[in-house]
Structures are given as C-alpha cells and as structure tokens.
MARTORMI-253508 format. One record per residue: z, y, x of N, C-alpha, C in turn. Coordinates in steps of 0.02 Angstrom, whole numbers, padded with zeros to 5 digits, always signed. Last residue first. Layout:
N
ZYXZYXZYX
...
// end
This chain:
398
-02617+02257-01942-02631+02239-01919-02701+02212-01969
-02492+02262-02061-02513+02335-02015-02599+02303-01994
-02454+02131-02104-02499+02186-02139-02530+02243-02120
-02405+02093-01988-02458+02068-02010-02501+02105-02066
-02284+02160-01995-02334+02192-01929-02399+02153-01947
-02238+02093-02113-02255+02171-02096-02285+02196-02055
-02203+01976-02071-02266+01986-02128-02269+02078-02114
-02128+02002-01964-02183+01942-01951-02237+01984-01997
-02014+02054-02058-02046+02086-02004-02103+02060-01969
-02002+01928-02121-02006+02001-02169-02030+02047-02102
-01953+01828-02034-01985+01836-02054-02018+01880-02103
-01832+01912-01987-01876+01907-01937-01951+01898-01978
-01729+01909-02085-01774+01978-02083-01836+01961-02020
-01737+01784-02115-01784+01804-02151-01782+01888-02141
-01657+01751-01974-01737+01717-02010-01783+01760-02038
-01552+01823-02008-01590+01834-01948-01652+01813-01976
-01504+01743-02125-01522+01822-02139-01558+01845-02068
-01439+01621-02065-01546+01627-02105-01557+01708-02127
-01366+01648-01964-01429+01640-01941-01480+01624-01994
-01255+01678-02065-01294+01752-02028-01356+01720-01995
-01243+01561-02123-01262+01612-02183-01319+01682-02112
-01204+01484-02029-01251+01483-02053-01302+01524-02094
-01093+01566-01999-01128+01547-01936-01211+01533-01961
-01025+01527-02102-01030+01598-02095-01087+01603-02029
-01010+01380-02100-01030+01433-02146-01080+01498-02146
-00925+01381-01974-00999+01389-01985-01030+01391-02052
-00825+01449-02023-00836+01484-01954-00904+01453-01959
-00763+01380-02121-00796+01434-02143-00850+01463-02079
-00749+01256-02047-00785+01255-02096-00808+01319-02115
-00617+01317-01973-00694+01284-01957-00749+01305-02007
-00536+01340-02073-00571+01389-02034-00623+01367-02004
-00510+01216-02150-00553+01273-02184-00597+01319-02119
-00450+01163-02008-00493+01152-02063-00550+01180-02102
-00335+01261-02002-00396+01260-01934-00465+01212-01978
-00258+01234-02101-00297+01271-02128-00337+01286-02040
-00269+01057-02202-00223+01118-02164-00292+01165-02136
-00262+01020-02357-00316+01022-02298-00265+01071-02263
-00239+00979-02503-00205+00927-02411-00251+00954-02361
-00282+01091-02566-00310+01066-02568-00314+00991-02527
-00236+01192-02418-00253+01200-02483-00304+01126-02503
-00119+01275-02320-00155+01204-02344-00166+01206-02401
-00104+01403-02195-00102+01383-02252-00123+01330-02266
-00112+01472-02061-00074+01419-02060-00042+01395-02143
-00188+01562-01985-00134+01600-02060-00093+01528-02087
-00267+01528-01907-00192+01561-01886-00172+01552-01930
-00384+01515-01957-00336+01417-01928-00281+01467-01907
-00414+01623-01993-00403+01579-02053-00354+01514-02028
-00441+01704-01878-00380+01716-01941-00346+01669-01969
-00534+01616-01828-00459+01619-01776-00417+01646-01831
-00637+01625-01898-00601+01558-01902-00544+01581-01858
-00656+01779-01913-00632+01720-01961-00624+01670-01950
-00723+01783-01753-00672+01815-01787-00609+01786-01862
-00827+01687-01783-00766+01695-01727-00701+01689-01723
-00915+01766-01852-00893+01693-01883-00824+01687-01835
-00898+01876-01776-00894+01868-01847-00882+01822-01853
-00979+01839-01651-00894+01874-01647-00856+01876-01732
-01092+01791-01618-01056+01747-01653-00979+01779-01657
-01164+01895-01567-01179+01886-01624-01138+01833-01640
-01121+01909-01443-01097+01964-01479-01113+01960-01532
-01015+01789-01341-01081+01819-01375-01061+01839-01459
-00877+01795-01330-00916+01813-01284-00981+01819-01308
-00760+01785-01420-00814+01829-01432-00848+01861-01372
-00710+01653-01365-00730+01650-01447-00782+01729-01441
-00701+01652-01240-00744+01627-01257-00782+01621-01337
-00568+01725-01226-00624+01744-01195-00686+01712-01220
-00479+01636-01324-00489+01708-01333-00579+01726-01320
-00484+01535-01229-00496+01519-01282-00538+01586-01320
-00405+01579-01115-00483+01568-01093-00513+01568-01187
-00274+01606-01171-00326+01659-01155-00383+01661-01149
-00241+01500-01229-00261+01549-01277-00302+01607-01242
-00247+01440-01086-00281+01428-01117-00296+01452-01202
-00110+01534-01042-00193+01527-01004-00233+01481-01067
-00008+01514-01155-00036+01569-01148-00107+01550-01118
+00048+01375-01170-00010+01385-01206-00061+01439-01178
+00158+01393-01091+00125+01340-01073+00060+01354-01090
+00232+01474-01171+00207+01503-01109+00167+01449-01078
+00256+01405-01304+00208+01464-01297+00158+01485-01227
+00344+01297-01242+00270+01302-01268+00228+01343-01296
+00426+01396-01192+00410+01343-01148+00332+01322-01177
+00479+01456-01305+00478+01504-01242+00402+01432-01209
+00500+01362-01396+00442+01418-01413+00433+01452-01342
+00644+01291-01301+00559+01247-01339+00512+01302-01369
+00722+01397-01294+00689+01370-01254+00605+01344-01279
+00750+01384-01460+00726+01464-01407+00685+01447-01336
+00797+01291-01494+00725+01296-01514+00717+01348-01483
+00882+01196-01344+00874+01246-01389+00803+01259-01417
+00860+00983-01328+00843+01083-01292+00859+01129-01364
+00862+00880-01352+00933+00926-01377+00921+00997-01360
+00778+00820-01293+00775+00812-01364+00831+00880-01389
+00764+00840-01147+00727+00899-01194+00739+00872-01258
+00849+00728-01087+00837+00802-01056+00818+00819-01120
+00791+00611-01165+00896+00635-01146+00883+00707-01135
+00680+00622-01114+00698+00618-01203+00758+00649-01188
+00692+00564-00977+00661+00629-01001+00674+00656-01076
+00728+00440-01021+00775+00494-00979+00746+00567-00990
+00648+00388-01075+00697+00384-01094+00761+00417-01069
+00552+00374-00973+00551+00399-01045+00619+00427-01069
+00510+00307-00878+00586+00345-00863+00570+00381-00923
+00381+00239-00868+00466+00211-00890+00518+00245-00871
+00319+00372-00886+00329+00326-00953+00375+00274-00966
+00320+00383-00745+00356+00446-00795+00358+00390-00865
+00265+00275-00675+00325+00308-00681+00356+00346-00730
+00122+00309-00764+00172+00247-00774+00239+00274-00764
+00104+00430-00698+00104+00424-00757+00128+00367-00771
+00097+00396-00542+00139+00420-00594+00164+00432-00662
-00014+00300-00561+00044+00281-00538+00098+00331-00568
-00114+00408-00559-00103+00347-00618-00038+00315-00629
-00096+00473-00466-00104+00499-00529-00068+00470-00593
-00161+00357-00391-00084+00405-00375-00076+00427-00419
-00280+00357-00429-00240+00300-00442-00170+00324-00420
-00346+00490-00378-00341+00487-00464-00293+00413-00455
-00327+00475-00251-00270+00544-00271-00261+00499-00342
-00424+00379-00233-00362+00370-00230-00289+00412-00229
-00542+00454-00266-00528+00422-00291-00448+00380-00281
-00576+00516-00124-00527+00559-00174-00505+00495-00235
-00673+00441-00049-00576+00425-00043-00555+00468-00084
-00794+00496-00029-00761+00445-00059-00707+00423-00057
-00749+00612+00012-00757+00642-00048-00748+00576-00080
-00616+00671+00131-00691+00605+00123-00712+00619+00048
-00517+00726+00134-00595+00776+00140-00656+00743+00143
-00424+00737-00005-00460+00700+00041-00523+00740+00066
-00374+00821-00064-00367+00769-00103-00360+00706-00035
-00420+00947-00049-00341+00928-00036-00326+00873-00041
-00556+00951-00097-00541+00955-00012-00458+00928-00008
-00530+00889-00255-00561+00942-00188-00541+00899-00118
-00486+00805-00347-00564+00802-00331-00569+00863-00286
-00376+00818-00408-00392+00754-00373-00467+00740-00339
-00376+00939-00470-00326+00938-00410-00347+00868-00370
-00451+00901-00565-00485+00946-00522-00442+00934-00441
-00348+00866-00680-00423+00807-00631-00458+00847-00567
-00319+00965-00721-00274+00916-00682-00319+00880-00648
-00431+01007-00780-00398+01049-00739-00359+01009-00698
-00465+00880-00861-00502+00929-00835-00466+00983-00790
-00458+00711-00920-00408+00770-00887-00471+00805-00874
-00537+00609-01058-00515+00634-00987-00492+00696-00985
-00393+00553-01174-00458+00602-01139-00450+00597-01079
-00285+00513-01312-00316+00498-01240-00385+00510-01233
-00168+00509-01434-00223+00528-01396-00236+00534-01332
-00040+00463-01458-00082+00509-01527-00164+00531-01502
+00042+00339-01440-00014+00373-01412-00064+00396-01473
+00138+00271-01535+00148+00353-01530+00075+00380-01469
+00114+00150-01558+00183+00164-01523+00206+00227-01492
+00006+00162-01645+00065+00132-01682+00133+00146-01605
-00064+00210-01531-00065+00258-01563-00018+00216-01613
-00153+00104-01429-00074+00144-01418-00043+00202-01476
-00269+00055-01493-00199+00007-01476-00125+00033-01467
-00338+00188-01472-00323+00149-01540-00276+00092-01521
-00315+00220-01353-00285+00232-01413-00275+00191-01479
-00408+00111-01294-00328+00123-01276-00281+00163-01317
-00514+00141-01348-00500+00087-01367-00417+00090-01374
-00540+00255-01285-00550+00271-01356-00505+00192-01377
-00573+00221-01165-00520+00254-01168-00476+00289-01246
-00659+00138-01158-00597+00133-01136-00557+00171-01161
-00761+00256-01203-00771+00191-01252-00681+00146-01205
-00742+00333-01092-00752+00372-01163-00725+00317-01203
-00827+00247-00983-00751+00285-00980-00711+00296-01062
-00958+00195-01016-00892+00136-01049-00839+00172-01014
-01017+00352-01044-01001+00312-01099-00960+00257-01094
-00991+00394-00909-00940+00413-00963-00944+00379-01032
-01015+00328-00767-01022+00291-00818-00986+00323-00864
-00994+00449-00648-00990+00394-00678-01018+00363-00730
-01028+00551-00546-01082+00557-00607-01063+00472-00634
-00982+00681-00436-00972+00626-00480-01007+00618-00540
-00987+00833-00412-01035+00786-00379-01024+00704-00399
-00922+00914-00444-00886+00908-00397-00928+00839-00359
-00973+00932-00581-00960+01004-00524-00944+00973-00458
-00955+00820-00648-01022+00838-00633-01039+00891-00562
-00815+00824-00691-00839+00778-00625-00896+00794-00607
-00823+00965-00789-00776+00955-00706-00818+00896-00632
-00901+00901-00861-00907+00959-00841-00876+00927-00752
-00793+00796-00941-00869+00779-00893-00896+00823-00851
-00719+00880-00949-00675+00820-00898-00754+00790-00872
-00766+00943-01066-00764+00988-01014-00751+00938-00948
-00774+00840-01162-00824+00898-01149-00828+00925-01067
-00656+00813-01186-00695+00766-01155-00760+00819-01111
-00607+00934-01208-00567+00891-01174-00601+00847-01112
-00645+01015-01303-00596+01051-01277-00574+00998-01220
-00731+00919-01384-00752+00988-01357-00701+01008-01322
-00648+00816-01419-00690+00796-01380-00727+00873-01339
-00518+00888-01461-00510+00817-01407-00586+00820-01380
-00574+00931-01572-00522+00958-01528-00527+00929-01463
-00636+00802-01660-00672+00893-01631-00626+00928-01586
-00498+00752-01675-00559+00737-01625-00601+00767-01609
-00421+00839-01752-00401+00794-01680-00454+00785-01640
-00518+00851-01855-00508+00916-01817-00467+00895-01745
-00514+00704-01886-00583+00735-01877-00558+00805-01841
-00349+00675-01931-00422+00643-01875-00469+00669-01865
-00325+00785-02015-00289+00758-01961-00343+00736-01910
-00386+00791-02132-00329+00836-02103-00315+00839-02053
-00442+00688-02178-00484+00745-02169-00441+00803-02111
-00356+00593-02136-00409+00591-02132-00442+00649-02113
-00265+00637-02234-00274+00638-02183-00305+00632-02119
-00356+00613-02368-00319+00670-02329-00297+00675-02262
-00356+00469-02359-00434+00523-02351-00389+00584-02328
-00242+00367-02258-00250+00397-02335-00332+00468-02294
-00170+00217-02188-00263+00260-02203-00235+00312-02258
-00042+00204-02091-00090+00215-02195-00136+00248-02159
+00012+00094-01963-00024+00140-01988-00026+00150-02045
+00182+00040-01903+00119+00017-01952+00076+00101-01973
+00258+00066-01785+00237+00111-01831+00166+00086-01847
+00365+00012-01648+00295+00028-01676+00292+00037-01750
+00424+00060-01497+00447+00056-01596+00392+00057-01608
+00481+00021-01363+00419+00038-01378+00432+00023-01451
+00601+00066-01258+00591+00000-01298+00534+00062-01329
+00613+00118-01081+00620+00118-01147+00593+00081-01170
+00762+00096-00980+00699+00097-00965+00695+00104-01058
+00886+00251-00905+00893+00174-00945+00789+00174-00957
+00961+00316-00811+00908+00299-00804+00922+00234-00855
+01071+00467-00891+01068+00416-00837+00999+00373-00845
+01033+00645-00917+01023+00566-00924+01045+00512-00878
+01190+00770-00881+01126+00731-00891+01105+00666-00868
+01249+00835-01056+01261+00772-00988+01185+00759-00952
+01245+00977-01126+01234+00913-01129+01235+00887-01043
+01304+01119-01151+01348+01078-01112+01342+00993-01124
+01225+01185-01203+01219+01143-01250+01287+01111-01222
+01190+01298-01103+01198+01317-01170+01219+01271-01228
+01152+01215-00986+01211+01277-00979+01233+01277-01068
+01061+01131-01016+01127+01112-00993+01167+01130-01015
+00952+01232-01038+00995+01196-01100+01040+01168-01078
+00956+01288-00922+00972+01342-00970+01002+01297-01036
+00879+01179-00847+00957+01208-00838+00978+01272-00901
+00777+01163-00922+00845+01109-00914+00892+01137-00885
+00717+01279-00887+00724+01284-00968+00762+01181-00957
+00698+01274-00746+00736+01338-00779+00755+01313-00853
+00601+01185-00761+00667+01166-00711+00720+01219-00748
+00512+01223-00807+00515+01174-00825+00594+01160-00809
+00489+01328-00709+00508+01346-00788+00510+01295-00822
+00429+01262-00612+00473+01291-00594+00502+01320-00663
+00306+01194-00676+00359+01142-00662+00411+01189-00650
+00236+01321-00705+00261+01276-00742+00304+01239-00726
+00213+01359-00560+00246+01398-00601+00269+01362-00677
+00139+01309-00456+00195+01275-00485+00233+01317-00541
+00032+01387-00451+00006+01310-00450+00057+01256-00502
+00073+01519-00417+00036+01491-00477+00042+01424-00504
+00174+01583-00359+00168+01520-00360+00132+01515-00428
+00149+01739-00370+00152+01710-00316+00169+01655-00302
+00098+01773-00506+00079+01804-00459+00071+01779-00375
+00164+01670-00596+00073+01671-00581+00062+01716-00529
+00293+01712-00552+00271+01669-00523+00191+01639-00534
+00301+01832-00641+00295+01835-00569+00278+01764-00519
+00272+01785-00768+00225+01834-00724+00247+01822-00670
+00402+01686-00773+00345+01663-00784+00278+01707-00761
+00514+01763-00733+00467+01683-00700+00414+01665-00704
+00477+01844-00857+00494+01867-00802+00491+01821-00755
+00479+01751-00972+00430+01809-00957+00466+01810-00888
+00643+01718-00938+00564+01681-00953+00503+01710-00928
+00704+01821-00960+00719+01775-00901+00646+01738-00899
+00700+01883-01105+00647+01936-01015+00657+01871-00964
+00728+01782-01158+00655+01786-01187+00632+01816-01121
+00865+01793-01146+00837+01736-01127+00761+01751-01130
+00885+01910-01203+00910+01901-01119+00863+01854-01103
+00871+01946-01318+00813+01969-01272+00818+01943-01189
+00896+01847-01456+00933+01836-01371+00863+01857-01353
+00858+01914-01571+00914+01879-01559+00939+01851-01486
+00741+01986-01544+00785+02013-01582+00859+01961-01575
+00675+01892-01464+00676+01949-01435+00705+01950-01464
+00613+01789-01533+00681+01777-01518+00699+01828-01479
+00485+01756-01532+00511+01776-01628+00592+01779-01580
+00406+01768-01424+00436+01837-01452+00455+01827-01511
+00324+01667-01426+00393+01679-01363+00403+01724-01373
+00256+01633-01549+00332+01628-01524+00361+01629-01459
+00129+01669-01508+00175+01718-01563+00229+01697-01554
+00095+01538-01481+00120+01585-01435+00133+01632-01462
+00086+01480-01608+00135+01456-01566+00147+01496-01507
-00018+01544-01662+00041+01541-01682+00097+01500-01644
-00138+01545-01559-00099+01586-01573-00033+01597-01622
-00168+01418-01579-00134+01403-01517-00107+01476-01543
-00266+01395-01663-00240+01341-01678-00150+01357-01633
-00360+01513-01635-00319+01512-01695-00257+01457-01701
-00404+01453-01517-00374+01498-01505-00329+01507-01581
-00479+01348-01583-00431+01321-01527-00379+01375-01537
-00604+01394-01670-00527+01356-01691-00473+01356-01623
-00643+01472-01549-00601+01511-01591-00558+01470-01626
-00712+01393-01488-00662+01410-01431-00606+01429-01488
-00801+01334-01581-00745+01277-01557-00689+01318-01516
-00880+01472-01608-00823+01431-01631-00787+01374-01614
-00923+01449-01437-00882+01517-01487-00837+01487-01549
-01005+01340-01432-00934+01375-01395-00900+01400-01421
-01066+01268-01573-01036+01342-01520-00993+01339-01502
-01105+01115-01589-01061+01158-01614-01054+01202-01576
-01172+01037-01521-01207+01075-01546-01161+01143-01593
-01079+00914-01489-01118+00978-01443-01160+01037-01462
-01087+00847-01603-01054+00871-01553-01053+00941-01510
-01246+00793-01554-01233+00827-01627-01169+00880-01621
-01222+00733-01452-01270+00766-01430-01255+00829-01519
-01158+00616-01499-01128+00676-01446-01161+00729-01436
-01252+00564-01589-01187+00588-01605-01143+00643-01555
-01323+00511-01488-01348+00571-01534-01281+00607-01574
-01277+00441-01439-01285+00487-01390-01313+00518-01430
-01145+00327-01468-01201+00365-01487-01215+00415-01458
-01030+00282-01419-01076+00248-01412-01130+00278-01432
-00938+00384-01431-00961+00372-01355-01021+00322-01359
-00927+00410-01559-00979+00459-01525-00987+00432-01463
-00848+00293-01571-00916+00298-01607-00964+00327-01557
-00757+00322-01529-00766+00271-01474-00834+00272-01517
-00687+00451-01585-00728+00443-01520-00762+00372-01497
-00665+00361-01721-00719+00434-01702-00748+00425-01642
-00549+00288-01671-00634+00252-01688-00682+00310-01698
-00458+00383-01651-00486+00353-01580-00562+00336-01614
-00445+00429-01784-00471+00493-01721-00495+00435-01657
-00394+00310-01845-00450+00331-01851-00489+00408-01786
-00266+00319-01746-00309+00272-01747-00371+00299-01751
-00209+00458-01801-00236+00443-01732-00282+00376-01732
-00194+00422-01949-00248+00473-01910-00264+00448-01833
-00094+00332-01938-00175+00317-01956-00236+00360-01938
+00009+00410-01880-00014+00373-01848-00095+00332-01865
+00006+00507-02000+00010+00523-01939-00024+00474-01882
+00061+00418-02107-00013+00428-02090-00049+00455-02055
+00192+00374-02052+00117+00305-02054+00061+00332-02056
+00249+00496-02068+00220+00473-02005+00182+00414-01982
+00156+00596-02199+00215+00546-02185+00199+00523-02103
+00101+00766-02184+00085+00699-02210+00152+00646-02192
+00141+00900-02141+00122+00887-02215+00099+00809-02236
+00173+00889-02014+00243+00911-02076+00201+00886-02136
+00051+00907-01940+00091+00847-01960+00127+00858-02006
+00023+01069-01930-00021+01007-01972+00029+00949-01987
+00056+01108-01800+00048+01134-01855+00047+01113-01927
+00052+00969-01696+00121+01026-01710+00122+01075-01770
-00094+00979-01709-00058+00932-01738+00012+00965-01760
-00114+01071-01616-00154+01078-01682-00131+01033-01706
-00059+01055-01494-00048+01094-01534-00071+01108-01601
-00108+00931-01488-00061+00949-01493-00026+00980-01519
-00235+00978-01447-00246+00921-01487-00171+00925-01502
-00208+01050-01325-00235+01082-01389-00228+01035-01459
-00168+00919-01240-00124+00982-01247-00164+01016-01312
-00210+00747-01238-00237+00804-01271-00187+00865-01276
-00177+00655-01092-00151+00686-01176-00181+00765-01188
-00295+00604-00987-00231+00662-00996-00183+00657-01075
-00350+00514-00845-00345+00554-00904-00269+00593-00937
-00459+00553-00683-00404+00558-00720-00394+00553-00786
-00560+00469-00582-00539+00478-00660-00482+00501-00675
-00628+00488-00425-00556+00509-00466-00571+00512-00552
-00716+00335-00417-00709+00400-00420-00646+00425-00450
-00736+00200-00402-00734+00208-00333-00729+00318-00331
-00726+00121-00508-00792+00167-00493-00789+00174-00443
-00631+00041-00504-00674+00016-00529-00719+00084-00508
-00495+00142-00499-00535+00084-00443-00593+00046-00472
-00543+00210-00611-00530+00257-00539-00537+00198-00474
-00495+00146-00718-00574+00184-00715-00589+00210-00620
-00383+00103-00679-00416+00072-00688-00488+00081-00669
-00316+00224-00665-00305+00173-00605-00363+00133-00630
-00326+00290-00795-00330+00325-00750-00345+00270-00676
-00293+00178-00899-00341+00217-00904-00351+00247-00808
-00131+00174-00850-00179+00128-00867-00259+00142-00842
-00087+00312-00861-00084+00282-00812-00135+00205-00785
-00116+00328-00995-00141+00386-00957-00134+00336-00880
-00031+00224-01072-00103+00263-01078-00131+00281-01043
+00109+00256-01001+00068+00202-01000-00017+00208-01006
+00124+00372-01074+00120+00360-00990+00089+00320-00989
+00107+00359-01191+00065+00394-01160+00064+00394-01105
+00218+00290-01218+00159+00242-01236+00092+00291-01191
+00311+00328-01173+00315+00293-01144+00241+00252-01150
+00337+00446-01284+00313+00463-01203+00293+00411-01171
+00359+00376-01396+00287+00409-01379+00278+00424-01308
+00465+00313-01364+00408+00273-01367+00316+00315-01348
+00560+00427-01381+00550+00407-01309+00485+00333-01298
+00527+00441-01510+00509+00491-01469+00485+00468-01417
+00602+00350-01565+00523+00321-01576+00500+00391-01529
+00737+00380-01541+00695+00331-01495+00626+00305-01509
+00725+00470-01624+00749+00502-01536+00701+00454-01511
+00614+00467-01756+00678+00470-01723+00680+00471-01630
+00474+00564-01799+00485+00519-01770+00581+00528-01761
+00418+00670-01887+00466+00622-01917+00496+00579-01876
+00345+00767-01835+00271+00711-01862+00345+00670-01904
+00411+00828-01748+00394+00875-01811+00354+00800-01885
+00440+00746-01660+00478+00759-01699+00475+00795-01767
+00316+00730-01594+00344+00690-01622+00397+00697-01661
+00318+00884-01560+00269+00842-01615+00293+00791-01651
+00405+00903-01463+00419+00930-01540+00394+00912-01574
+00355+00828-01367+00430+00811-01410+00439+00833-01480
+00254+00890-01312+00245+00829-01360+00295+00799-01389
+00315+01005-01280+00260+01030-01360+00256+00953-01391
+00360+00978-01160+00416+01000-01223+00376+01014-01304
+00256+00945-01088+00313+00865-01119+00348+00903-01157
+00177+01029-01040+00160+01001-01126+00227+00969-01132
+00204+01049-00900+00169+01116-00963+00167+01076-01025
+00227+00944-00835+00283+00970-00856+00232+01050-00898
+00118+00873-00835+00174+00842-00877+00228+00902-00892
+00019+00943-00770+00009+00911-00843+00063+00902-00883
+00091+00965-00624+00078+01014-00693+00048+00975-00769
+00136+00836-00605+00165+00875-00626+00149+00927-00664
+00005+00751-00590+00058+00734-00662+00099+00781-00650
-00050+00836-00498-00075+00837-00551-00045+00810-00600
+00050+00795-00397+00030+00859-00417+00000+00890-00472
+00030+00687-00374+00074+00678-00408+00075+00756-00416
-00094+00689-00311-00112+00649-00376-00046+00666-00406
-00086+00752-00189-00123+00781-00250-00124+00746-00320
+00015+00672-00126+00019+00742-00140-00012+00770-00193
-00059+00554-00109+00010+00534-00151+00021+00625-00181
-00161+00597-00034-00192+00577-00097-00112+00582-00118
-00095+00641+00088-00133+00697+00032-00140+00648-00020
-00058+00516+00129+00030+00580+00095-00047+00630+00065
-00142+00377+00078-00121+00423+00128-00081+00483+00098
-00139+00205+00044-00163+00267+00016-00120+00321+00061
-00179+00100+00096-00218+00100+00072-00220+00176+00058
-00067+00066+00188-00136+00088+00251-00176+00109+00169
+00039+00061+00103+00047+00132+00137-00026+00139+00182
+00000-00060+00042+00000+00000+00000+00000+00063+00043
// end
C-alpha cells in the first residue's frame, strides 16, 4: 500500500473529502432530519453515502486508470431541504430510487442527454439559485437575536476566502463544533461503527413529480454535467456512459439506507486532477482512490459525526449552510442573467422556486421551472413572428 500510493496523492484525495464533506455534512443532517429520519436512520444516511461515494469513486478510478471522483449532490440537497416536509419518508426514499432510474435511463440514451442539455444555462442556473437563496437568507434571520454569533461567522468566513480559501470551510466546520460544545455543553463522540436502517420505499405520482424529476434535473445539469466538463479540461475522456449507469445503480440500492444521491464530483474532483495530485498525469488516478478511501472512512465513523452535529444549534446549522451555499448561489446568480435575452424567464423562475409555495403537491422550484420555460417559449415565438413580419416586409419593399 505505501510503494502504491505516495503523501501527494493521500494529500490531495483527502483534501477533497474534506472540503466536500465538511461544506454540506451540516445541510445533509438537516435533510435527513427534515425528510423524518431518527438520529440513527441519520447516522445510516451518512454511512450509506460514504460508502456510495467511496465505492463508486475506487472502483471507477482503478478500473480506468483516471481520477473519478463522486460526490452527493450539495444543490440536490438543498432543493430537497425545501421540499421533503411535504411527503412521508417512504416517499422520500421512493423518490430517490425513481431519481436514480431517471439517470441510469438518460445514461443509456444519448438522446435523452442530449434533450437534457438543451435546457439553458440560464434557467437551470436560475432554478438552482432560487432553490439556494432561501437558505442563504439565513445567515441573517439571527442577527436580531445573537449578532455576536452571526459577525463571528461572517467574519472567518471573509477573511479566510481572503487568506485560506482552500480551507475555509473545514476551518468553520471546526468553529461551528466548538461553538455547539460551548453552547450545548454536549460530550464529545466516542467511536462506535454504524448499523444501516432501511426504509421500504412508496411510489406515489406526487412525489414523483415533486421530488425525483427536479432531483435529477438538479443532479444531472448542476453535477453530472459539469464532473464531465471538468474531466474533459484536464484531458480525461472515460467511459461516462458505464460511469453514469454505476453510479445510477448504486443509488438505487443505497437510497432505502438514505443514499438520496450519487454524481460525479466537479470541484472536489479537480483537486485530484492537477499538478498537486501528481505531476504524472497517469498517476493522478490514485489521489481519486485516496478519495475513495476516505469516504469509506468517514461513513464508518458515522456515527460519531451524527454525535457532533445532530444537537448543533439551528443558529449554527443556517450560519454553516448558508455560508457553505454562498459561492455557488453566486456562480448560480452569475449565470442565470448572463444572456440578456433569457434574464426574464430567469428572473421568474428564481422568484417563483424562492417563494417556497406548493400548489397542487408540487413544491414550488417546480412550477418555477416550468414557468421559466414557458416563458422561454412564449418570448422565442414572439422573436419568430416579429422576424417573420419583418421577412414579409422587406419582401414587400423589394
């Protein structure tokens, strides 16, 4: 093990389960908790996603001979965290199922992905951003009741994008366990390994509609989308249809023990694919099985991690997953009204998936979609037909 893999690959791979893990593990607690789960079907979910992610990741990664990383969906998350309260947690978990057989569809269809893809930037950026601006609206619902704690935050949190970017999460990761220590006077965990609860799925259409299809439009534009992007940049060109089709499967098996979802990584995956990794480009692939390795680790110390953040303050937990959210509400932002004719439809779906209404069992990034092309559609046939009304007019000049 020590001639196979060298202190950069162990460096970069466990670099990349740190920031992954420690910017979401307080958003995927609350899910599960928001979704109904108890403490210990919590510490299943972590344990099923380590596993997941660790699996997936070592596998794809010695078999190609390239860094695969995968990840848990963070947006996919957050758009759940909104949404779950309104169904039971069997159908929570049916969703995910059905969200895996989505993807493992589109991985087999290349017209289907290709369909996918056809959705705008712009609006896929804007559900995201709608989906994510109410949760970062909360690192300020607690200014009026403890400003102390809200400037400590903020205040780690700018100054260390300024001058530890890389780690600035894990270092506010560290801050928001000691702050609940302090404030809760909880113990901390001793190392026990965790038991895996499984959770019979319901099919119901509502959720369905509610749940699985905006999971997986989430997941695949915001996730997959981009994790292909990434390897393409860096000169990797695997097999993403049987990656996609793995990794679609692995949910669907892990999603009764709380894997709500599995993608490839894109930012975290990056850390396993430069120069830091390895300067052999064929040896980065052993950052991504380091990677992997941790993610197991972390899934059997579940149960210790649960001990830490189940009892956190809800002040902490909005601080933590707001500020986690911020960079990617921002890129989100940037991309919903970068072209100047889709800033309208844009515009209304970031209101509509904000205003966080359900009508009809539909939660409301839902509707907003839906209206966002709508409205997408409505303005490109009024282009049409003034184009064509201007066609026949210079034809009459003429």
């Amino acid at each position: 093990m020590a001639r196979f893999f060298k202190l950069h690959h162990i460096t970069a791979g466990f670099s990349a389960v740190i920031v992954g893990y420690s910017s979401a593990v307080v958003l995927i607690i609350d899910l599960a908790k928001q979704a109904g789960a108890t403490p210990d079907m919590v510490t299943s979910w972590l344990f099923a996603l380590g596993l997941g992610m660790g699996l997936t990741g070592i596998f794809y990664s010695w078999l190609t001979k390239m860094p695969v990383v995968t990840a848990w969906s963070t947006p996919g998350a957050a758009f759940l965290l909104g949404s779950v309260s309104e169904y039971s947690l069997s159908e929570c978990i049916g969703a995910f199922v059905l969200c895996a057989l989505l993807s493992l569809v589109t991985a087999q269809s290349k017209h289907l992905l290709d369909l996918v893809k056809k959705i705008p930037t712009s609006l896929s950026s804007a559900l995201l951003a709608g989906i994510l601006l109410p949760i970062c609206f909360n690192i300020f619902t607690h200014v009026g009741t403890d400003p102390e704690l809200v400037t400590l935050f903020l205040a780690v949190y700018f100054i260390g994008k300024r001058f530890f970017q890389q780690y600035v999460m894990l270092v506010l990761l560290l801050l928001a366990i000691g702050v609940s220590v302090l404030l809760t006077n909880a113990n901390m965990p001793t190392l026990a390994f965790p038991t895996p609860i499984l959770v019979l799925p319901e099919f119901s259409l509502s959720a369905f509609i509610g749940l699985a299809i905006p999971l997986y439009l989430i997941t695949t534009l915001s996730q997959n989308l981009p994790g292909i992007a990434i390897h393409h940049a860096h000169g990797y060109y695997p097999n993403h249809k049987s990656i996609l089709s793995g990794v679609a499967l692995i949910q669907a098996v892990l999603s009764p023990l709380g894997g709500f979802t599995f993608n490839l990584a894109a930012i975290t995956a990056a850390l396993c694919m430069g120069d830091e990794a390895d300067k052999e480009k064929s040896e980065r692939y052993k950052a991504a099985i380091a990677a992997g390795l941790g993610y197991l680790l972390l899934g059997l110390l579940a149960s210790s991690v649960v001990v830490l953040f189940v009892n956190m303050p809800q002040e902490v937990i909005h601080l933590m997953a707001g500020l986690a959210l911020l960079p990617t509400l921002e890129n989100a932002l940037t991309k919903s009204f970068d072209v100047e004719s889709l800033r309208t439809p844009a515009l209304a779906t970031i209101l509509c998936c904000a205003s966080g209404f359900t009508l009809f069992t539909l939660t409301s990034p839902v509707w907003g979609l839906m209206l966002g092309v709508v409205l997408l559609a409505i303005q490109r046939k009024a282009k049409k037909e003034d184009a064509d009304y201007a066609n026949d007019a210079a034809s009459r000049k003429a």
